[in-house]
C-alpha positions as a Markdown table, in Angstrom:
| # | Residue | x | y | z |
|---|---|---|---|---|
| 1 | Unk | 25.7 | 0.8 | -17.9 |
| 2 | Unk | 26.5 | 0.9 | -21.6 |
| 3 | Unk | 25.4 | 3.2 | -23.8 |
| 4 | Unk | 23.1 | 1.3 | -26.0 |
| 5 | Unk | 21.3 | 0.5 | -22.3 |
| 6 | Unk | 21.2 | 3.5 | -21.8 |
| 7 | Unk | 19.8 | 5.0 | -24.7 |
| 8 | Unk | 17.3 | 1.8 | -24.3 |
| 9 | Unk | 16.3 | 2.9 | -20.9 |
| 10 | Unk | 16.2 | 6.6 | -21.3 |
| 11 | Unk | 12.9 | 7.3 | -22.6 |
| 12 | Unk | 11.3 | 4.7 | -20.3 |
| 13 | Unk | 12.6 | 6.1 | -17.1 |
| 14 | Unk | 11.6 | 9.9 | -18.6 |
| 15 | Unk | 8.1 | 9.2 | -19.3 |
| 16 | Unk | 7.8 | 6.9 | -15.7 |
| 17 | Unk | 9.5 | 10.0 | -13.9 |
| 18 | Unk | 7.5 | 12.6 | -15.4 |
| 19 | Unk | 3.9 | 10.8 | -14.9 |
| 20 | Unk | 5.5 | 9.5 | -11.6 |
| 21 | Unk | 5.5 | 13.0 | -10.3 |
| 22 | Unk | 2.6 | 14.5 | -11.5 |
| 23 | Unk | 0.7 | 11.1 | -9.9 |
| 24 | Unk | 1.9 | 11.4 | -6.5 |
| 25 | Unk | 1.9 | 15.7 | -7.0 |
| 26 | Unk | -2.3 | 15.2 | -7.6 |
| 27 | Unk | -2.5 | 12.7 | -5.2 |
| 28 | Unk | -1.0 | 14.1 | -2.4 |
| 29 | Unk | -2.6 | 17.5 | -2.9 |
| 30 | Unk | -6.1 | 15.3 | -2.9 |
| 31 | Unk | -5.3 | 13.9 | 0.3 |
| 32 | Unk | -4.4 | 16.8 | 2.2 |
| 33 | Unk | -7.0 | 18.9 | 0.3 |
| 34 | Unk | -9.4 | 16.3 | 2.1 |
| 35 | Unk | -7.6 | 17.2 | 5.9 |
| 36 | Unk | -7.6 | 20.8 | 5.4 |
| 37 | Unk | -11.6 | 20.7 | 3.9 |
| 38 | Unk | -14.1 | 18.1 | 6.5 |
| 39 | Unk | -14.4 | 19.6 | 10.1 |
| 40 | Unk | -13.2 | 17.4 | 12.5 |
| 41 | Unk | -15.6 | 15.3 | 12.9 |
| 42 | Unk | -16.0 | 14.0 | 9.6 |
| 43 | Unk | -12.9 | 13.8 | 9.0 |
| 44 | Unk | -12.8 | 11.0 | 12.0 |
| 45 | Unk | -15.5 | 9.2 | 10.2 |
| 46 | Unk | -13.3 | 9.2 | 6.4 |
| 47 | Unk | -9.7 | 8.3 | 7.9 |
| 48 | Unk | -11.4 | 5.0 | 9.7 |
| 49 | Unk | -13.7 | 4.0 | 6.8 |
| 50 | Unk | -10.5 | 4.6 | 4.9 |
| 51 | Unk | -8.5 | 2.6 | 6.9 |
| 52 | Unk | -11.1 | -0.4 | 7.3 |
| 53 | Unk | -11.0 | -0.4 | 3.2 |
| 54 | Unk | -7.1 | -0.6 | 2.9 |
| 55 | Unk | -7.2 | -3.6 | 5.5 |
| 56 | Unk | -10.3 | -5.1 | 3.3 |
| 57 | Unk | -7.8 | -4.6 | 0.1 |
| 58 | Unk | -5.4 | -6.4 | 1.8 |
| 59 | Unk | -7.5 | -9.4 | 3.2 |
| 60 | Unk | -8.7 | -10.2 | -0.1 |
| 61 | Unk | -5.3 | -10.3 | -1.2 |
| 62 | Unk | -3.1 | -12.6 | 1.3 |
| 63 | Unk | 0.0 | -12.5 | -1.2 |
| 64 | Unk | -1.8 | -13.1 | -4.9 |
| 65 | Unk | -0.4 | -10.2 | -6.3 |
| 66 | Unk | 3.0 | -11.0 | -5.5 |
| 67 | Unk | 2.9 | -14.0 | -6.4 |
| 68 | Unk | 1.2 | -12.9 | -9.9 |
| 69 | Unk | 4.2 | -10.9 | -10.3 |
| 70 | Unk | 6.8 | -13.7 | -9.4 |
| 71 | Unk | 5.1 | -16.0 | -12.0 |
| 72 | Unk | 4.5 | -13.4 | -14.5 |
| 73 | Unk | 7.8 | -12.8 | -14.4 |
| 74 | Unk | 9.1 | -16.1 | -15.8 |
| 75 | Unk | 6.6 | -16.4 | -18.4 |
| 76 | Unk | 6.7 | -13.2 | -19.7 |
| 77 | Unk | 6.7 | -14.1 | -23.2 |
| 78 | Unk | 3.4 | -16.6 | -23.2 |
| 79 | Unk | 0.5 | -14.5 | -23.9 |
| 80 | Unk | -1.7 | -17.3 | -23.7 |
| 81 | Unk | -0.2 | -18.8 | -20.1 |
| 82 | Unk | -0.1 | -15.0 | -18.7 |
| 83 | Unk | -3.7 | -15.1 | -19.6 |
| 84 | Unk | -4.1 | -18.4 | -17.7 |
| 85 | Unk | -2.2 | -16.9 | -14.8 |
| 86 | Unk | -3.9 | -14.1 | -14.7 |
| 87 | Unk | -7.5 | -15.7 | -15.0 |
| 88 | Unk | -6.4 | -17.9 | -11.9 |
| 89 | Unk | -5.7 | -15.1 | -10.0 |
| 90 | Unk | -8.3 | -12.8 | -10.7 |
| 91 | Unk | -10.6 | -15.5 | -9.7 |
| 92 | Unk | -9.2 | -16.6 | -6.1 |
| 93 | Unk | -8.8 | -13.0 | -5.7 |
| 94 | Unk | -12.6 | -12.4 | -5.8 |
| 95 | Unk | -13.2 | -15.6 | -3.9 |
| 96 | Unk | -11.4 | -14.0 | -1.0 |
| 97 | Unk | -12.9 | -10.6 | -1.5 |
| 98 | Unk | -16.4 | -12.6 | -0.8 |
| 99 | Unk | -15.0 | -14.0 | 2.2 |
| 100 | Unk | -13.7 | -10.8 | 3.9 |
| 101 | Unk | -17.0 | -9.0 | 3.3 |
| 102 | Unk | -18.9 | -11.0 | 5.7 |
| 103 | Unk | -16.5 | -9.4 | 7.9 |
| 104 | Unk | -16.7 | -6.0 | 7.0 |
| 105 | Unk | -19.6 | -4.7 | 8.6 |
| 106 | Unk | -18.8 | -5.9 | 12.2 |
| 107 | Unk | -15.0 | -4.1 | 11.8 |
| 108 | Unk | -16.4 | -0.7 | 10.6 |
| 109 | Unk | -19.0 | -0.8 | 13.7 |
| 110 | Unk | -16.3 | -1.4 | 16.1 |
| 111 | Unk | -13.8 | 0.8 | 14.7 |
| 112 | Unk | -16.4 | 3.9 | 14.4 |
| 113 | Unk | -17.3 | 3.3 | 18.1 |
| 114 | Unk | -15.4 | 6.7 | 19.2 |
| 115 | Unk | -17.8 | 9.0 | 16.3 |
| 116 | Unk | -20.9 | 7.1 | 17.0 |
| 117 | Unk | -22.8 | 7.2 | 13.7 |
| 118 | Unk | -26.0 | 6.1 | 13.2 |
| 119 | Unk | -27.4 | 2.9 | 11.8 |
| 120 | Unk | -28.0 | 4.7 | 8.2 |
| 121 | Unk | -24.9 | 6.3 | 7.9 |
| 122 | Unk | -23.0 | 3.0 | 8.8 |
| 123 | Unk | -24.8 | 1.0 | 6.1 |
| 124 | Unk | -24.2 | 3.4 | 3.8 |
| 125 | Unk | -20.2 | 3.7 | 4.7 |
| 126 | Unk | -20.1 | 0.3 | 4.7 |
| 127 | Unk | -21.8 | -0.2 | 1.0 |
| 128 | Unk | -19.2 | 2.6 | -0.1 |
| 129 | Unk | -16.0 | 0.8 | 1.6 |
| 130 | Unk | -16.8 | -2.7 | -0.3 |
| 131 | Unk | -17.8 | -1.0 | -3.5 |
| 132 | Unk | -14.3 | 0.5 | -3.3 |
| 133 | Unk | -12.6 | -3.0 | -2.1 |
| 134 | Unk | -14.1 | -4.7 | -5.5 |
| 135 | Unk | -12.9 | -2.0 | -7.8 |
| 136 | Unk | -9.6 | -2.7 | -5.8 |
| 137 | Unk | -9.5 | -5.9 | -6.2 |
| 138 | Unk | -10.1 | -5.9 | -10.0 |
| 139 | Unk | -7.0 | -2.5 | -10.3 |
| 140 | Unk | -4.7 | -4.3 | -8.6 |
| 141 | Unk | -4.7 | -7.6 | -10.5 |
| 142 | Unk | -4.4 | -5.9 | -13.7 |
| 143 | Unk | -2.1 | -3.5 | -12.3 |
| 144 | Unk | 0.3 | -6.3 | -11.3 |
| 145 | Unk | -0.1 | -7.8 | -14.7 |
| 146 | Unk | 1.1 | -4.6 | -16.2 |
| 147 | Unk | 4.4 | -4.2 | -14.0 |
| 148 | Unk | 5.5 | -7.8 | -14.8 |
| 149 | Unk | 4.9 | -6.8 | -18.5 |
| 150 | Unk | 7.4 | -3.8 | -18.0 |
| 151 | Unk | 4.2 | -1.8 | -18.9 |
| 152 | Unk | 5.2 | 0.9 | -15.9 |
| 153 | Unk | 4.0 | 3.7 | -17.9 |
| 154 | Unk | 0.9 | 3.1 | -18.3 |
| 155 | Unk | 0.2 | 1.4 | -15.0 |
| 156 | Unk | 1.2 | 5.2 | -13.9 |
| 157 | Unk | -1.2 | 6.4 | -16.3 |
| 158 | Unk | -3.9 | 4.4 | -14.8 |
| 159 | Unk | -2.6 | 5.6 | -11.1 |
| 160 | Unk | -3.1 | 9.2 | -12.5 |
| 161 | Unk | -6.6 | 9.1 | -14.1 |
| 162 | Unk | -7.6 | 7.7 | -10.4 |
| 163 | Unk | -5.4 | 10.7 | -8.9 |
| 164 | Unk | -7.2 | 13.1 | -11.1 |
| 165 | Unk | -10.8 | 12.0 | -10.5 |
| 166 | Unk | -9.9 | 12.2 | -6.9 |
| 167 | Unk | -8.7 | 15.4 | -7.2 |
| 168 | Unk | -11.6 | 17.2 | -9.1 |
| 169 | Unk | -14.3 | 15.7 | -7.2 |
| 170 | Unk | -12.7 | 17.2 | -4.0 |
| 171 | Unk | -12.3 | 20.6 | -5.8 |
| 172 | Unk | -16.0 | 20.9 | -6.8 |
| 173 | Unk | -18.0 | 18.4 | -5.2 |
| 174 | Unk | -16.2 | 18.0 | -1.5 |
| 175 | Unk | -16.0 | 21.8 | -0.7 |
| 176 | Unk | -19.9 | 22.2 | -1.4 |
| 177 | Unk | -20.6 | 19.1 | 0.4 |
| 178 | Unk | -18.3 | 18.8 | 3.7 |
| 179 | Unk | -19.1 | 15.4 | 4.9 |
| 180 | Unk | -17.6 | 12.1 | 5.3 |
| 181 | Unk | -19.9 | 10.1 | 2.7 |
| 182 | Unk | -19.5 | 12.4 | -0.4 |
| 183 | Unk | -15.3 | 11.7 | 0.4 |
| 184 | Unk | -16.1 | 8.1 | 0.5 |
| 185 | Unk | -18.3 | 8.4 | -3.0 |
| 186 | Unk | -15.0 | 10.2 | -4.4 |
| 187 | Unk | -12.6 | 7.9 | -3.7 |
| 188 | Unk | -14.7 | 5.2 | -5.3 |
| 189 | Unk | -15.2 | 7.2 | -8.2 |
| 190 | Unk | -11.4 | 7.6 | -8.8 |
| 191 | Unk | -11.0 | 3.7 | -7.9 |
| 192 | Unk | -13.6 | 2.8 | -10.7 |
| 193 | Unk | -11.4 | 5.3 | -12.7 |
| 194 | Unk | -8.4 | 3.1 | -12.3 |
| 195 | Unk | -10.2 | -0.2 | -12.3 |
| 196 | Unk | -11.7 | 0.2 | -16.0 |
| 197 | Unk | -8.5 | 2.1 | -17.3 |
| 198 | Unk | -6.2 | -1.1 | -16.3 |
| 199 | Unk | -8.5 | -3.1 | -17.4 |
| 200 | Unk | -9.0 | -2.1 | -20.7 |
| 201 | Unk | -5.1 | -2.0 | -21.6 |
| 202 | Unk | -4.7 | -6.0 | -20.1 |
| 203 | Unk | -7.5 | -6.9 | -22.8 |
| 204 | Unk | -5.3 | -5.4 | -25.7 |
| 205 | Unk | -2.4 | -7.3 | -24.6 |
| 206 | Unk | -3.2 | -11.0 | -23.4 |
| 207 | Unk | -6.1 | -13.2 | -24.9 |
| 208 | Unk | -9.7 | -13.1 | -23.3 |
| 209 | Unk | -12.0 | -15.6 | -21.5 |
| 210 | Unk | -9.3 | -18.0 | -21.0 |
| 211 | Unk | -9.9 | -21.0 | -18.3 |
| 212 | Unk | -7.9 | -20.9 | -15.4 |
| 213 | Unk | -4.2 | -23.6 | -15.7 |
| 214 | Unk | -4.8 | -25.8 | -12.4 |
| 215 | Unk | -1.2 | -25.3 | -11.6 |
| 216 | Unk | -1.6 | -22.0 | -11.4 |
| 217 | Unk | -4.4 | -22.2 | -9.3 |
| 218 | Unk | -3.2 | -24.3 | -6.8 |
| 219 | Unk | 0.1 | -22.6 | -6.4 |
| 220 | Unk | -1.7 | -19.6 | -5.9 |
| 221 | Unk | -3.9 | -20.9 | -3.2 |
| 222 | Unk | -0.7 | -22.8 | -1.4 |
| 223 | Unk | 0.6 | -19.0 | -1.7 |
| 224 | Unk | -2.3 | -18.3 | 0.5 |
| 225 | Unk | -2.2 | -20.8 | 2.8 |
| 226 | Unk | 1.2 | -20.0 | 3.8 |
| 227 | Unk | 0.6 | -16.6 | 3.7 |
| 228 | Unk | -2.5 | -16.5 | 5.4 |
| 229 | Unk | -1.5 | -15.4 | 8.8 |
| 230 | Unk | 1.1 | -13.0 | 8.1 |
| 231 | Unk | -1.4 | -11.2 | 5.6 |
| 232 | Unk | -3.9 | -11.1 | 7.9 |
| 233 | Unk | -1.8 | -9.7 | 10.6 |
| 234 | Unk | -0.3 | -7.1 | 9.1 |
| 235 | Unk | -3.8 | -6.0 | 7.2 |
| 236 | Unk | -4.8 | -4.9 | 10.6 |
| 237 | Unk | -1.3 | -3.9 | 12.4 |
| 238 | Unk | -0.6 | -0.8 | 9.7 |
| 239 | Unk | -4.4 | 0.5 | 11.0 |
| 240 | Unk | -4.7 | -1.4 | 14.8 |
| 241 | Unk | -3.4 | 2.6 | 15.9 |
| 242 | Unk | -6.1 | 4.3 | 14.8 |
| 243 | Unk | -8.7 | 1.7 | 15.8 |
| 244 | Unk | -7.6 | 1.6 | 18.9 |
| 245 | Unk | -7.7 | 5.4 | 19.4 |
| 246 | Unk | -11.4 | 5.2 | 17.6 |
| 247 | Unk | -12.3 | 2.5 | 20.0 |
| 248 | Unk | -10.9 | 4.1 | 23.6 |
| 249 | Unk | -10.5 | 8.2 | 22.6 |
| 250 | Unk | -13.2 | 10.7 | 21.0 |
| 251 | Unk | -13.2 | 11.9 | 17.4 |
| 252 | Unk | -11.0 | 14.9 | 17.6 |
| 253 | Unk | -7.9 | 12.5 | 18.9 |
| 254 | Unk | -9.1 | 10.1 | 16.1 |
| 255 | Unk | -8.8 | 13.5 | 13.2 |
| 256 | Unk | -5.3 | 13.8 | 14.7 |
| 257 | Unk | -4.0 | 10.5 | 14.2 |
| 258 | Unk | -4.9 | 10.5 | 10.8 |
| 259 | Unk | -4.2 | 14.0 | 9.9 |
| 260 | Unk | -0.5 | 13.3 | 10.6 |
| 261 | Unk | -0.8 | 9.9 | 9.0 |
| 262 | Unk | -2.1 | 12.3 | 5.6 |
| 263 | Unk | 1.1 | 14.6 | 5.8 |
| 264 | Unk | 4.0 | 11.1 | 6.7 |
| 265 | Unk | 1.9 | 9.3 | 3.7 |
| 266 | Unk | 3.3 | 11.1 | 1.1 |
| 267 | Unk | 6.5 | 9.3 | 1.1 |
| 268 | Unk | 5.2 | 6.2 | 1.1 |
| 269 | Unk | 3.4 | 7.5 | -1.8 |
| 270 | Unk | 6.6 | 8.5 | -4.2 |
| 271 | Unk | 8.3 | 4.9 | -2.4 |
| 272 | Unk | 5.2 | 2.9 | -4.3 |
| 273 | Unk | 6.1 | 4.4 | -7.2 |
| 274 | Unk | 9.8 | 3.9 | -7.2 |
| 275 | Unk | 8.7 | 0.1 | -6.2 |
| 276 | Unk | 6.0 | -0.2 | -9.6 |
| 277 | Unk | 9.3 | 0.1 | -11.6 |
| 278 | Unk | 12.0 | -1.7 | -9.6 |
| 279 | Unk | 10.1 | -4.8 | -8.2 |
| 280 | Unk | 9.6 | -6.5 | -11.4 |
| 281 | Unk | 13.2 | -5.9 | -12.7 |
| 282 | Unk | 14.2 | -7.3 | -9.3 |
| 283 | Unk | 12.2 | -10.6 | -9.9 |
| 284 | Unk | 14.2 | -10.7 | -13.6 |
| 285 | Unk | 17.6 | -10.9 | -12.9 |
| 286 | Unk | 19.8 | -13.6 | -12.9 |
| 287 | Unk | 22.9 | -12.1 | -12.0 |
| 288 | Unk | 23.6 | -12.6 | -8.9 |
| 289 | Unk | 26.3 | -9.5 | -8.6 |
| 290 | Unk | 24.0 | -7.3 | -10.3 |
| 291 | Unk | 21.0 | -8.1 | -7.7 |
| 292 | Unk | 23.3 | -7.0 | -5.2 |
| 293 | Unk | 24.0 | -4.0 | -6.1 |
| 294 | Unk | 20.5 | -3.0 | -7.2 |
| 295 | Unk | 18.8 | -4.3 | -3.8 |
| 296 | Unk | 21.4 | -2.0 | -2.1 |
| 297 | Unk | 21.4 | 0.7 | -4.4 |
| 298 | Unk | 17.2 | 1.0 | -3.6 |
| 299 | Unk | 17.3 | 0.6 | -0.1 |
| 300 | Unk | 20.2 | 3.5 | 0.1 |
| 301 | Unk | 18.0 | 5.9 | -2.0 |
| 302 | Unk | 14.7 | 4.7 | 0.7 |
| 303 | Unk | 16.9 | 5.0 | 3.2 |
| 304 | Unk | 18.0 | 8.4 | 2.4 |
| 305 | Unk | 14.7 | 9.3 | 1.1 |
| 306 | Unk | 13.0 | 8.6 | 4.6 |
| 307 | Unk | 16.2 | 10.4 | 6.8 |
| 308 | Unk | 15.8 | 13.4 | 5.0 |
| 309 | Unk | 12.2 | 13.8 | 5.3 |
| 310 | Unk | 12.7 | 13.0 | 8.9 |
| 311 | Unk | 14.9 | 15.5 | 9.8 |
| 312 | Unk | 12.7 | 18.5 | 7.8 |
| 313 | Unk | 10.0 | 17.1 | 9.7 |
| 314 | Unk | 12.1 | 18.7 | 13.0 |
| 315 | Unk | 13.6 | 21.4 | 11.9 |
| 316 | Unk | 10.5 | 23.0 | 9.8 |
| 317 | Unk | 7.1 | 21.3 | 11.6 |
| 318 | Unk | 5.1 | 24.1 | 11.2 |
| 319 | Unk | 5.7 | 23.7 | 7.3 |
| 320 | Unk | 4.5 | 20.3 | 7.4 |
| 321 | Unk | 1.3 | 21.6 | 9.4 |
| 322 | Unk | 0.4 | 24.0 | 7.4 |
| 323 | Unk | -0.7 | 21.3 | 4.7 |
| 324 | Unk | -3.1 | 20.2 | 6.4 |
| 325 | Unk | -4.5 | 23.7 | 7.7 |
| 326 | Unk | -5.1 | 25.5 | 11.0 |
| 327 | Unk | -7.0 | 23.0 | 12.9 |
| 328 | Unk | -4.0 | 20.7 | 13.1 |
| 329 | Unk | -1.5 | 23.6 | 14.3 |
| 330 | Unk | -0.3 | 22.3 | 17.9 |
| 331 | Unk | 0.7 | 19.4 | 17.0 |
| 332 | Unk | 4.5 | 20.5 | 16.2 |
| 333 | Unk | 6.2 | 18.2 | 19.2 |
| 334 | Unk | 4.2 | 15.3 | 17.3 |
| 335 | Unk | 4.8 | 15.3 | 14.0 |
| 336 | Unk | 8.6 | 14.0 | 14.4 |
| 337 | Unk | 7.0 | 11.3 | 16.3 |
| 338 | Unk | 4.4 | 10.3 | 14.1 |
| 339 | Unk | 7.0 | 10.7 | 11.0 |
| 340 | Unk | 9.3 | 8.8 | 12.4 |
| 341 | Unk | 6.6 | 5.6 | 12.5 |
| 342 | Unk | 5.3 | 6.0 | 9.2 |
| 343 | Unk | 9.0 | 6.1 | 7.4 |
| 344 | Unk | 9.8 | 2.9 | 10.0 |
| 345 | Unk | 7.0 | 1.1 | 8.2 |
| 346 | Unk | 8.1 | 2.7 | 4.7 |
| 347 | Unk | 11.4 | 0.9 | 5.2 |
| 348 | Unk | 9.7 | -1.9 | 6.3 |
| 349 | Unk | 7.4 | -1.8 | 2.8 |
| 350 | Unk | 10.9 | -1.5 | 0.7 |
| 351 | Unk | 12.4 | -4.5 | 2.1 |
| 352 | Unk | 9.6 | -7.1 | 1.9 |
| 353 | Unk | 8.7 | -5.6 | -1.8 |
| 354 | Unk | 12.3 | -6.5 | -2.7 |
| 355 | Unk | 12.2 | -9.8 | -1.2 |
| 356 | Unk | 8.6 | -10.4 | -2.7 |
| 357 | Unk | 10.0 | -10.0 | -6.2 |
| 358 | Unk | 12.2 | -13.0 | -5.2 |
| 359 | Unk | 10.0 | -15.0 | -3.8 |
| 360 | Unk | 11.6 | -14.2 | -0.5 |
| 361 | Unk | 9.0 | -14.7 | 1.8 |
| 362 | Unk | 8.3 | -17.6 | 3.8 |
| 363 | Unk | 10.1 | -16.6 | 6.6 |
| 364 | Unk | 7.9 | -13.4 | 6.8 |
| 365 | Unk | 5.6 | -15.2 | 9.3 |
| 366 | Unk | 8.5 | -14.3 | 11.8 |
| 367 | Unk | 7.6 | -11.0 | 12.6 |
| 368 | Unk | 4.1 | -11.5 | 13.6 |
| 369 | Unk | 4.4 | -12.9 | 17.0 |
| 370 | Unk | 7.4 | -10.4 | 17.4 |
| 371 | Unk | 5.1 | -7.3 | 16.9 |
| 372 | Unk | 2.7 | -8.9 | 18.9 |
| 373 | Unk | 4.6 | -9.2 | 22.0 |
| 374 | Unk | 6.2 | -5.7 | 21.4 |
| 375 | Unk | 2.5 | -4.4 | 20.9 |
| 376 | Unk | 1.1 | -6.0 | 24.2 |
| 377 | Unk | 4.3 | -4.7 | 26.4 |
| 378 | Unk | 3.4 | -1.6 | 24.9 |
| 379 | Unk | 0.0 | -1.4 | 26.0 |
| 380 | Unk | 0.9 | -2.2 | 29.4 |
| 381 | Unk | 2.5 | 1.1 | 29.5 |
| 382 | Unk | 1.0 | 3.4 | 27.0 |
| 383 | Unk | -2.7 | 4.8 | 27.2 |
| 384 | Unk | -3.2 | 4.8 | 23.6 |
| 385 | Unk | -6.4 | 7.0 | 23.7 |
| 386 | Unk | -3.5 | 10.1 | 24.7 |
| 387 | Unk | -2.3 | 11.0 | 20.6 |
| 388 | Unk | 1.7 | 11.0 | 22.0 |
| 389 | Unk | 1.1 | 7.5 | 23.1 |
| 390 | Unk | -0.7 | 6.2 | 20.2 |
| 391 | Unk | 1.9 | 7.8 | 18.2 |
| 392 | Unk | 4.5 | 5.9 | 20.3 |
| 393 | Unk | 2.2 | 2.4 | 19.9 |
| 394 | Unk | 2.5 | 3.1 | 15.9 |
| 395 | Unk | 6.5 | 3.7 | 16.4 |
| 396 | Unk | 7.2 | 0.4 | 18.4 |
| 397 | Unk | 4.7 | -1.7 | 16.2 |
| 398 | Unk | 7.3 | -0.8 | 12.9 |
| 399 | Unk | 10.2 | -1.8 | 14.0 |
| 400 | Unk | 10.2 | -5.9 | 14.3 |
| 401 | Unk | 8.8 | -6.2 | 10.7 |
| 402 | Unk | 11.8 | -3.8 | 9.6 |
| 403 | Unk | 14.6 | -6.2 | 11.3 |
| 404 | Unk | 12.4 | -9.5 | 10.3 |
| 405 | Unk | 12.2 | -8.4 | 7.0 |
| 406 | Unk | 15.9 | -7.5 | 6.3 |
| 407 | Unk | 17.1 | -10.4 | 8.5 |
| 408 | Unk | 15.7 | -12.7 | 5.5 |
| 409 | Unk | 17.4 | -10.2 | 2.7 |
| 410 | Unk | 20.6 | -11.2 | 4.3 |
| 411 | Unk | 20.1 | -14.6 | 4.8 |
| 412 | Unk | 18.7 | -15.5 | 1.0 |
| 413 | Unk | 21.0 | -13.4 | -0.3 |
| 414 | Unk | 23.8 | -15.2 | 1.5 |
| 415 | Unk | 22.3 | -18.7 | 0.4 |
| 416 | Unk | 22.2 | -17.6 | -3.2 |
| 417 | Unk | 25.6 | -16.1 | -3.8 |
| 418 | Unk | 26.4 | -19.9 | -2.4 |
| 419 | Unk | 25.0 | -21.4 | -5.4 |
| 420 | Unk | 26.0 | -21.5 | -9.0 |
| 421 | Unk | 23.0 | -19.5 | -10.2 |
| 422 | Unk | 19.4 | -17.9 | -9.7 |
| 423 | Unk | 17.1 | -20.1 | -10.8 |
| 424 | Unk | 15.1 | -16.5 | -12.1 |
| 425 | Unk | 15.1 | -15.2 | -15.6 |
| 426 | Unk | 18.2 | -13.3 | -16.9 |
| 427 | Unk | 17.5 | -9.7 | -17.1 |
């Protein structure tokens, strides 16, 4: 790197580091705080209805975002047709979120079978959860619009103001009012937080109420018609554990599972970040040499990130345990287990995000019927409402999209460096 590169880069990767930290610092001390407050029973309730919205977010998705940022990313000096892209996409996105609502209420019955609420409390969970999903929706398309600007700062910034909100509500509203619901009302609180703050910033920078380019919309829905099942697989598989322990074990088992899910999350939660600011320079460069060595030098640094944690995990479990306080405290045998799972997946996350930036993912479909057969032999020997086996269900159900997933990094990589050149922007 020269110096003039450097000097360029400096500040940015400063300001991203420092708001970086103090992001996933709040939001990880939110999340646990959360653990450590609800009994036990509520706590059940929260981590499905949580779990039930991320696979809502993702539904309503089916690959627009990446494909926002892969488009984006080669017009990134047409305000007017990142407006157009941006309108197209905004517009399927909500399509879709329609769609996946009418599904909604019958997935959080079934998946709060284990804490039996009653018919009020569901409807008013279920209201909550797709209040949230919309706010989602709306952050995530302006937030992808930001990283393919290079805007990483300030799509931190909006991360943070949601972390904040989070943060205080569970502070003064959470520990007076102990119940699932008032979590639910927090998090959408610190969504809408997010929402409008992205929101705002994408209308200073690109043109408003412009009409949608055809093309873009019917590459974007070809994006989701190729991506449709591999979406919607694996918008269920990172949650099928803990609806399966809500649907076949009681509510305590349920707390578990999720309580260990809190304290492994926080990796994932710094490896997002590091992904905000690499994924869209990934999708930039046109050197094939360069690409390389970046894609390598990111997974190394995941890699290591996700070994290290592993091994602290145990050699020091009661450390990780005491995060999320005294009612979690035998579960020191577990936590390597249910560590171990969580990075699998993290790994997992890393590769596909790199290959997303390329466009890298047709092949992606590959892994679904491999998980599926894993996760079937599984259940043929595992009783999954038993915490070490549902642990061990989440562990087997990570690996095949880890070897799919890097399978295609090798073989696209191998069938660019045969070409003369990437057909992507120089960076």
């Amino acid at each position: 790197m020269t110096p003039q590169r450097f000097a360029r880069l400096a500040p940015l990767l400063v300001a991203f580091a420092s708001l970086e930290v103090l992001t996933q610092v709040v939001t990880a001390a939110a999340g646990l705080l959360v653990v450590r407050v609800l009994p036990v029973a509520e706590f059940a309730v929260y981590a499905i209805a949580v779990s039930v919205q991320a696979s809502l977010a993702v539904l309503s998705d089916i690959g627009i975002s990446t494909l926002l940022l892969s488009r984006a990313g080669h017009h990134s000096n047409d305000e007017l047709r990142l407006a157009k892209i941006l309108t197209a996409a905004r517009a399927l996105r909500f399509r879709l979120f329609a769609v996946v609502s009418l599904a909604a209420a019958p997935l959080l019955w079934w998946s709060l079978s284990a804490t039996k609420p009653s018919l009020a409390a569901w409807a008013v969970i279920l209201g909550l959860v797709l209040a949230t999903v919309a706010l989602q929706v709306s952050a995530t398309v302006d937030g992808t619009m930001a990283l393919a600007l290079l805007r990483s700062v300030r799509y931190q910034g909006a991360l943070l103001s949601g972390s904040l909100v989070r943060l205080v509500g569970v502070l003064v509203v959470l520990r007076r009012v102990p119940t699932s619901w008032a979590g639910l009302i927090i998090n959408l609180c610190g969504t809408a937080a997010q929402a409008l703050y992205l929101r705002s910033f994408i209308r200073r920078l690109l043109p408003g109420e412009v009409d949608a380019d055809p093309e873009d919309t019917l590459a974007f829905r070809g994006g989701v018609r190729s991506q449709l099942i591999n979406a919607a697989y694996y918008a269920f598989s990172s949650q099928i554990t803990l609806w399966l322990v809500g649907l076949l074990a009681n509510s305590r088992t349920v707390a578990e599972v999720g309580a260990l899910g809190r304290i492994s999350s926080i990796l994932v939660l710094a490896q997002g970040g590091v992904l905000a600011l690499v994924a869209p320079r990934i999708a930039r460069y046109g050197d094939r040499r360069l690409l390389l060595r970046r894609y390598v030098q990111v997974l190394s640094l995941a890699f290591g990130a996700c070994t290290s944690v592993f091994v602290l995990s145990v050699i020091y479990p009661q450390v990780f345990l005491w995060l999320i306080g005294p009612k979690y405290s035998g579960l020191e045998s577990l936590l390597p287990l249910a560590m171990g799972g969580t990075l699998l997946y993290a790994l997992a996350v890393t590769v596909y995000s790199l290959n997303a930036a390329r466009g890298w993912i047709e092949e992606a479909w590959v892994g679904v019927p491999l998980t599926l057969v894993l996760q079937a032999a599984s259940l043929l020997v595992l009783d999954v409402s038993r915490i070490r086996d549902a642990l061990l269900f989440g562990f087997s159900s990570s690996l095949p999209p880890l070897v799919v997933h890097s399978w295609i990094a090798v073989r696209r990589m191998r069938r660019e460096f045969s070409r003369g050149s990437f057909s992507s922007v120089s960076s």
